[in-house]
C-alpha positions, 0 to 999 in steps of 0.5 A: 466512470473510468480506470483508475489506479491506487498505487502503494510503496509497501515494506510486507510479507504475504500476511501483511500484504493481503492485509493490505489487500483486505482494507483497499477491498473494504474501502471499495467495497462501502462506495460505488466502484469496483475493482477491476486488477490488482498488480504487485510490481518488483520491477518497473517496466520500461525502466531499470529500477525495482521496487528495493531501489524506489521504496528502500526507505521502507525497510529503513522504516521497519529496521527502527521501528523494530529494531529487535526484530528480523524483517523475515520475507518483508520486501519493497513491493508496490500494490497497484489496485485498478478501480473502476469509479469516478474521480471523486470516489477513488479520492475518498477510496484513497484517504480511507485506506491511508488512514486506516493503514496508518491511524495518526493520532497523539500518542507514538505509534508504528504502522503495522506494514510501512507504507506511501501512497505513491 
C-alpha cells in the first residue's frame, strides 16, 4: 500500500464542504484504506493560479442551477484527501464518492455542492 491522493474542484460553503467530507470518509471508511490528510487548497503552490481561476466554471454552475439564489460563502475550493490503500482501492473509493455526490439518473437533478473530480 502506498500514499495516494483524491483530488476534488468543489463550489461549497462549510456545510457543504464538511459534507463532502462526510462521503469520502464514508467511502474509505466500508474498504481496507485509511486517511492519512486532508488539505483544502485556495492557492496552487508553485504556481500563480487559485482555485477561482481553475474551478470558476463551478460557480457558473451554481448561478444556473439556482438561479434565484445568493451563492452565500460558497467558494471554488479543491479538497484533497491523502489515503493510505492500494491502486484498486482508491479506484473504487473514487467512483463512490463521484456517485454518491452527484447521483445520475433519468429525471433533471442539481448537485447539492458543484463538483469535478480533479
Amino acid at each position: 500500500m502506498r500514499t495516494r491522493v483524491l483530488k476534488f474542484g468543489l463550489y461549497a460553503d462549510e456545510q457543504g464542504l464538511a459534507w463532502v467530507t462526510k462521503l469520502v470518509e464514508e467511502a474509505v471508511g466500508s474498504r481496507s484504506a485509511r486517511i492519512v490528510d486532508e488539505t483544502i487548497v485556495r492557492t496552487f503552490p508553485g504556481s500563480e493560479l487559485s482555485t477561482a481561476d481553475v474551478y470558476d466554471h463551478l460557480a457558473e454552475q451554481w448561478a444556473v442551477e439556482h438561479p434565484a439564489q445568493s451563492s452565500g460563502a460558497r467558494e471554488p475550493i479543491e479538497l484533497r484527501v491523502h489515503l493510505l490503500c492500494s491502486l484498486r482501492t482508491w479506484r473504487a473509493i473514487r467512483k463512490t464518492v463521484i456517485k454518491t455526490l452527484c447521483p445520475e439518473g433519468m429525471a433533471t437533478h442539481i448537485c447539492r455542492v458543484p463538483w469535478t473530480a480533479a
